[in-house]
C-alpha positions in Angstrom: -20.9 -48.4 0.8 -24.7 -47.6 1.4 -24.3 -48.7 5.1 -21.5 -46.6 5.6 -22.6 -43.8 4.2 -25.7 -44.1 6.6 -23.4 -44.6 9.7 -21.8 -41.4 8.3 -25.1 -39.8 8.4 -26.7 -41.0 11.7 -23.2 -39.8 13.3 -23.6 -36.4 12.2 -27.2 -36.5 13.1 -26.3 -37.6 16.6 -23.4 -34.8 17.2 -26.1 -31.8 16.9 -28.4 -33.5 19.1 -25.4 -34.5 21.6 -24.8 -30.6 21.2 -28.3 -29.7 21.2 -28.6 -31.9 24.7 -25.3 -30.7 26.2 -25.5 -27.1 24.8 -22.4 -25.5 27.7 -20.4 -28.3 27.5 -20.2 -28.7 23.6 -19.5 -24.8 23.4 -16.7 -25.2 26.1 -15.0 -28.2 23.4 -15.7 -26.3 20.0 -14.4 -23.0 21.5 -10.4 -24.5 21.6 -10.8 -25.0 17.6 -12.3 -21.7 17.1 -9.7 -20.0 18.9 -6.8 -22.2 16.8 -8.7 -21.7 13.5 -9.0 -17.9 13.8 -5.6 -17.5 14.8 -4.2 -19.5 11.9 -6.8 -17.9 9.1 -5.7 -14.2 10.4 -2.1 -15.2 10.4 -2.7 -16.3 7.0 -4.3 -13.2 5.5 -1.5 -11.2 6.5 1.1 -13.3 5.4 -0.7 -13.6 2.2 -1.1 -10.0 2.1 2.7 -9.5 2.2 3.5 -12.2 0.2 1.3 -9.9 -2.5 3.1 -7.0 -1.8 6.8 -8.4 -1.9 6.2 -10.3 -5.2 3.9 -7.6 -6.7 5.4 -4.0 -5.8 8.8 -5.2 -4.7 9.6 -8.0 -7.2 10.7 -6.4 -10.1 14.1 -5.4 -8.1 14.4 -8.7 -7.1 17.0 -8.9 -10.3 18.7 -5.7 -9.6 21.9 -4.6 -8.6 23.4 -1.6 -7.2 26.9 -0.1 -7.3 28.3 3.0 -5.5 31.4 4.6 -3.9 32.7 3.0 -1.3 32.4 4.8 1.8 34.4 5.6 4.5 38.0 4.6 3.5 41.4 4.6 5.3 43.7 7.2 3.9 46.2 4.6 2.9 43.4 3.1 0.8 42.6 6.4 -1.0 45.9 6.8 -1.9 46.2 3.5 -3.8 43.1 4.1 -5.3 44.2 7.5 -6.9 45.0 5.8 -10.0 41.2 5.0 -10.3 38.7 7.7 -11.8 36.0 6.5 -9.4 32.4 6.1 -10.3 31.3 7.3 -13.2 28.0 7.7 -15.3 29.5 6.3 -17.7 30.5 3.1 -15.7 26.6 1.5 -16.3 26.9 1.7 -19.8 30.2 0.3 -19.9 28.7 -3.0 -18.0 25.8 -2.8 -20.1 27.7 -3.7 -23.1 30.8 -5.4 -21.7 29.3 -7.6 -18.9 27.8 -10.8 -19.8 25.7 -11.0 -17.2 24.0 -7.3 -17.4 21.0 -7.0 -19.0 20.2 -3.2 -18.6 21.9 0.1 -17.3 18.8 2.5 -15.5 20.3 5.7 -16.4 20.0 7.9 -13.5 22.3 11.1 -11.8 21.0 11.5 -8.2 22.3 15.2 -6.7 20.4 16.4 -3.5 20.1 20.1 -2.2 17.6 23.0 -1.8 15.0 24.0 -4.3 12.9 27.3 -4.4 10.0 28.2 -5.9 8.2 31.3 -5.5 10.5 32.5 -2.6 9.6 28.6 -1.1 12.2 26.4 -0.7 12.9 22.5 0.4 15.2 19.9 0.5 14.8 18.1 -2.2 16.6 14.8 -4.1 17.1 16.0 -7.9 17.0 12.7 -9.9 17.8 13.0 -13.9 16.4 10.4 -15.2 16.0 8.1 -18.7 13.0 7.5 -20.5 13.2 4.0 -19.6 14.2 4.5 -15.7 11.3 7.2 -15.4 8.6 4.6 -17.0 10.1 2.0 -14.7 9.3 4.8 -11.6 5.9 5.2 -13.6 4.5 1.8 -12.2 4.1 3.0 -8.8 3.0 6.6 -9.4 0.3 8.6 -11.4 0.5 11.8 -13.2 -2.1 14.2 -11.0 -1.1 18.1 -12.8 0.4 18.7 -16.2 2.5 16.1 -18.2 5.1 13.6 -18.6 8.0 14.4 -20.1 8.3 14.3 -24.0 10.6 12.4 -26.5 11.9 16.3 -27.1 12.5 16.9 -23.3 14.8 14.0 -23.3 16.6 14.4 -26.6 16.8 18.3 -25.9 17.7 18.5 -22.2 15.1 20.7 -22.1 15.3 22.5 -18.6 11.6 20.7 -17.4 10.8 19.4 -14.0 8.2 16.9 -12.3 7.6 17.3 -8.5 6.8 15.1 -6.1 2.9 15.5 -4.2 5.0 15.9 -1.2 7.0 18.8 -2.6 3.8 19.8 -4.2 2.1 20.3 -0.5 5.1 21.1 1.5 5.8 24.3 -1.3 2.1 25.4 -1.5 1.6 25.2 2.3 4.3 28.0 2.8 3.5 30.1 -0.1 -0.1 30.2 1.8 1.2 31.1 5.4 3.8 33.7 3.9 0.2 35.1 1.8 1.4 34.0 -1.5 -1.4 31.4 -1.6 -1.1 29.1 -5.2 -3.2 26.9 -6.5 -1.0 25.0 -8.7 2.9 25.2 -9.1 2.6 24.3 -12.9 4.5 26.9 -15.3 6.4 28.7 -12.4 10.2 27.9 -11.9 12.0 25.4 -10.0 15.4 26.4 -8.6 18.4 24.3 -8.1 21.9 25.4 -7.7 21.2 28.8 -9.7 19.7 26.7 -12.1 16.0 27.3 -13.5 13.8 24.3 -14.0 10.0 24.7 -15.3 7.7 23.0 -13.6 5.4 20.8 -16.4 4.2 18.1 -14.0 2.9 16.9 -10.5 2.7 13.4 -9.5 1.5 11.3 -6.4 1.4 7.5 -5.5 -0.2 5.2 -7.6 -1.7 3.7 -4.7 -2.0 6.3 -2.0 -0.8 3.5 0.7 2.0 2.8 -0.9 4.8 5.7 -0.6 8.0 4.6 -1.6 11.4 6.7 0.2 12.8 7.7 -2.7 9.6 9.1 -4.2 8.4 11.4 -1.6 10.8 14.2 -2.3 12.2 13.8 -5.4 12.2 16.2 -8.7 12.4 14.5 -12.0 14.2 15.8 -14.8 15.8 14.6 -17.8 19.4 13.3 -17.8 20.6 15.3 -20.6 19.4 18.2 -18.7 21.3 17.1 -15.6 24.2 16.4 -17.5 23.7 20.3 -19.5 23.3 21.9 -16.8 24.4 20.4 -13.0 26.9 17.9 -13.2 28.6 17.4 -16.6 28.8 15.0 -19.0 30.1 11.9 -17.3 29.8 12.7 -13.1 29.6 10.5 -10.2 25.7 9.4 -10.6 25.2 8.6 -7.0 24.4 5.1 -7.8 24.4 2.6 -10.6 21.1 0.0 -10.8 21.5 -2.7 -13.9 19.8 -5.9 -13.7 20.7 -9.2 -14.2 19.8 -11.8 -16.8 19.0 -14.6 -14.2 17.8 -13.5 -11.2 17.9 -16.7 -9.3 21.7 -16.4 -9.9 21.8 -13.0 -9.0 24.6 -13.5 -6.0 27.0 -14.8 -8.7 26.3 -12.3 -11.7 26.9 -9.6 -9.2 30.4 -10.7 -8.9 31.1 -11.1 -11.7 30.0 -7.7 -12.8 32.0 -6.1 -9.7 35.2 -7.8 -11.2 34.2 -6.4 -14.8 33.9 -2.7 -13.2 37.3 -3.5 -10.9 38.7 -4.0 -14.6 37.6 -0.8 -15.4 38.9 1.0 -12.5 42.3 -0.4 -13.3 41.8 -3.1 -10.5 40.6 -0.5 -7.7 37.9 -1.6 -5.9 36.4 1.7 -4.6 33.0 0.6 -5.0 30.6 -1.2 -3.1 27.6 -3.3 -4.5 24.0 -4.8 -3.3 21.7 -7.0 -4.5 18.3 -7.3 -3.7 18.8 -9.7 -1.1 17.0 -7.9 1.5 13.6 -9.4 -0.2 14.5 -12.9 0.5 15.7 -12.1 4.2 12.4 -10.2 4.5 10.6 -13.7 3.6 12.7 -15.7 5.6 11.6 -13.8 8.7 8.0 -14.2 7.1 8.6 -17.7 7.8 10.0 -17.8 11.0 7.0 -15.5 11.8 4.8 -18.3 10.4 6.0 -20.7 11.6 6.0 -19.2 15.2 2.2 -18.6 14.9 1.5 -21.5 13.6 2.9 -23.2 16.5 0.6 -20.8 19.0 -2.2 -22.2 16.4 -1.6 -25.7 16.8 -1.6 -25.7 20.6 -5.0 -23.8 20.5 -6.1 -26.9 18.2 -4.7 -29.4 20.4 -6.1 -28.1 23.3 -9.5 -28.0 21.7 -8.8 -31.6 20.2 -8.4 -32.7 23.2 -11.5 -31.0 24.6 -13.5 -32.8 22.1 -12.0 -36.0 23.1 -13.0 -35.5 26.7 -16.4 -34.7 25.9 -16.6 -37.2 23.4 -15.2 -39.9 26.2 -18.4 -39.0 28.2 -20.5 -39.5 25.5 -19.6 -42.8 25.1 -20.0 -43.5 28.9 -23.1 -41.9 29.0 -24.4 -44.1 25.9 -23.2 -47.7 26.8 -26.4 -48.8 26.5 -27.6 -47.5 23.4 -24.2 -48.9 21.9 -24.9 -52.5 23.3 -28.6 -52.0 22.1 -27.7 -51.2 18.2 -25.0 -53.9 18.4 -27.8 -56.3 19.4 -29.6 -55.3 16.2 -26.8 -56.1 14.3 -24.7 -52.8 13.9 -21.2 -54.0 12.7 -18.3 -52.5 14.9 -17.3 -50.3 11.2 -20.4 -48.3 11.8 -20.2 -47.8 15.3 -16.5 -46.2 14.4 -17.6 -44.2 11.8 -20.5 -42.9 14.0 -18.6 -41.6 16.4 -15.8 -40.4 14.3 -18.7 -38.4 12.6 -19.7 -37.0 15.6 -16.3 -35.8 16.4 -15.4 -34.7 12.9 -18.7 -32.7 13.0 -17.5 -30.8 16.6 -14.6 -29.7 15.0 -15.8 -28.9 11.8 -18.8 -26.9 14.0 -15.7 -25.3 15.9 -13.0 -24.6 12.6 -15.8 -23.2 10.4 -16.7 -20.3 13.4 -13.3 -19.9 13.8 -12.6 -19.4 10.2 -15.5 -16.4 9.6 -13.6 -15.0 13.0 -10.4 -15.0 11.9 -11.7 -13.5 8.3 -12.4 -9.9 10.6 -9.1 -8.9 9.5 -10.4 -8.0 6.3 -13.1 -5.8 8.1 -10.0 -3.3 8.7 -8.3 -4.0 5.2 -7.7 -0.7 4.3 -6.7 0.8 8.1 -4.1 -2.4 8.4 -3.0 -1.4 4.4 -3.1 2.3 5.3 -0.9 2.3 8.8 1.6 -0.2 7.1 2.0 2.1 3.9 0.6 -0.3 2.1 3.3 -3.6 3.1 0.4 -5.4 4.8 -3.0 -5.7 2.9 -5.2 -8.9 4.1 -5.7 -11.2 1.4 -7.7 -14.3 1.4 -5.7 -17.1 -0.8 -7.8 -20.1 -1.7 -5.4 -22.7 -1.1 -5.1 -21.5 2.5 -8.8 -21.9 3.4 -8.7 -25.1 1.8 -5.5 -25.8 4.0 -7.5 -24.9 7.3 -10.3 -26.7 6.3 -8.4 -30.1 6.3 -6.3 -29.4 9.4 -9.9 -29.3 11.1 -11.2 -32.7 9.6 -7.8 -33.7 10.4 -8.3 -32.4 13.8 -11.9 -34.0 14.3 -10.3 -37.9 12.8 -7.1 -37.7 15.3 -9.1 -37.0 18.3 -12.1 -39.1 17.6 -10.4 -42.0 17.0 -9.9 -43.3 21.0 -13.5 -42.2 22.0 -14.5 -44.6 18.6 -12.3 -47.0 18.9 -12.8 -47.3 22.6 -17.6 -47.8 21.3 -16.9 -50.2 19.0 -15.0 -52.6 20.8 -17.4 -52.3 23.5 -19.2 -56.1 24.6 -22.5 -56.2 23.6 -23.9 -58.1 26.4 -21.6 -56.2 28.8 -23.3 -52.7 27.4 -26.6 -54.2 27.7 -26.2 -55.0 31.4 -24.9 -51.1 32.1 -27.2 -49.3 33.8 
């Protein structure tokens, strides 16, 4: 054990003075595993990076479904399905209770149109929402003016809005260039269909790279209030989100909710449903992706294997007799491998470990990659990976070490010591 350690030793020692010795030609060998390395440790900090944001900011849809009118239908179609009332508010909480596989109803009436405020005015998405949906919304956005709504507000329909940052700047930007500059929009009325909402909060993206569609310009206000006011009691919502109880079964528990709500629309199906499913085509192409890179990888790392190998091959030529001299002394074939399997190992090693630190510059632009993504693609370093990388380069330095060592230790003593 001793000795091998020691052949271990003396073979690492060896590589930096064979690198030392043969500074241009070493750097030419190292420079393919650098390459490989760097491309495979960037490709893995943005994979990881998504992989973060898909599970983190886009996972708790992963058990939701979505129902909403069909679109685009024949006339014979809507003729047949004249017996049906068509989608209904009321339709989620009739799932809720009657559908085995539901596990919640968001309440939520979607209406879009044109607000005004102050003489202003935008398109807008007006979104009535529950407690629970808005507190759901709530993990991806921050309260910046006023308040949140209140247990009254809901309870009440109290006639109280919450607008969007965009809104918020869009609004204030023509108030200043028609002269009617404001500072804030809080207390002043939001109009909608006649209708007048006061304005009690302003709210932005929790994280400010991270901007999600349906937030951008939307205006919150309670359901009731929708319900009061703009649509009626029980209106087509837009859409219907419930989730599931098992969202690896998610595929199955959709149908059989669709046929619970066909039931219900006395066997019309004028709906149409989706399931988050768009996530896992979203990491399958993350693996093709991968996998595609990782094949651009591994030919930089063969290449540079095979550079090592070459190199290595000289090496050996160049140190015939020194190999038939420390056989003479009694060196035992073992530790002539292991030397030189050392010295390889070391090269690449030399090689992976630059090329790792290169391919970490990806986090030197973190936040510009987070920030021109809207925040899909942050660079993460993951642990495992680097440990990952790490092996593929021993790996890398064993594979391609083993002819040049295979080729010293069998090597004739007597022959070696003749070579001149």
């Amino acid at each position: 054990m001793v000795t091998l350690i020691q052949s271990i030793f003396v073979g690492i020692k060896m590589s930096f003075i064979e690198m030392a010795s043969h500074k241009l030609r070493s750097a030419l060998s190292i420079i393919g595993v650098m390459l490989g390395v760097a491309s495979l440790v960037a490709m893995l900090t943005l994979i990881a990076g998504i992989d973060v944001f898909l599970n983190e900011k886009m996972g708790r849809w992963a058990g939701a479904i979505w129902f909403r009118r069909q679109r685009d239908v024949p006339l014979k179609e809507k003729i047949a399905w004249s017996r049906s009332p068509g989608m209904r508010y009321s339709d989620g909480s009739y799932l809720e209770q009657h559908a085995p596989d539901a596990e919640m109803y968001y309440r939520q009436i979607t209406r879009h149109g044109t607000i005004h405020v102050l003489g202003a005015e935008d398109g807008a998405r007006l979104r009535g929402v529950s407690k629970t949906t808005l507190e759901d919304d709530m993990e991806s956005m921050k309260l910046v003016e006023g308040r949140w709504f209140s247990n009254d507000d809901y309870t009440r329909g109290e006639k109280v809005c919450i607008l969007s940052w965009e809104l918020d700047e869009r609004l204030c930007r023509q108030l200043t260039l028609s002269g009617k500059e404001k500072r804030t929009l809080i207390g002043n009325d939001c109009i909608f269909n006649n209708k007048h909402f006061t304005i009690v909060g302003i709210y932005a993206p929790a994280d400010p790279d991270f901007k999600p569609w349906h937030m951008r310009r939307a205006v919150y206000i309670p359901v009731k209030t929708m319900q009061l006011y703009i649509t009626g009691s029980d209106p087509d919502p837009g859409s219907l989100r419930l989730s599931v109880k098992d969202p690896e079964k998610i595929e199955a528990q959709a149908y059989t909710i669709s046929q619970r709500l066909t039931e219900r629309h006395r066997g019309v199906e004028d709906f149409e449903y989706r399931t988050a499913e768009w996530l896992e085509e979203i990491r399958g192409m993350l693996d093709n992706v991968s996998v595609l890179m990782g094949v651009v990888s591994v030919i930089s790392l063969l290449v540079g294997g095979l550079s090592i190998m070459n190199v290595m091959l000289s090496s050996v030529s160049e140190r015939i007799h020194e190999i038939g001299i420390r056989k003479a002394l009694g060196a035992r074939n073992l530790q002539i491998f292991v030397q030189f399997i050392s010295e390889t190992t070391t090269l690449s090693f030399t090689g992976g470990t630059v090329g790792v630190f290169l391919g970490m510059i990806t986090m030197l632009f973190r936040e510009s990659i987070k920030k021109s993504t809207e925040g899909a693609v942050e660079p993460t370093i993951v642990v495992t990976h680097i440990l990952y990388v790490f092996g593929i380069i021993v790996g890398v330095g064993v594979i391609f070490g083993l002819y040049p060592a295979v080729k010293a230790m069998r090597m004739n003593p007597i022959e070696a010591l003749r070579y001149e």
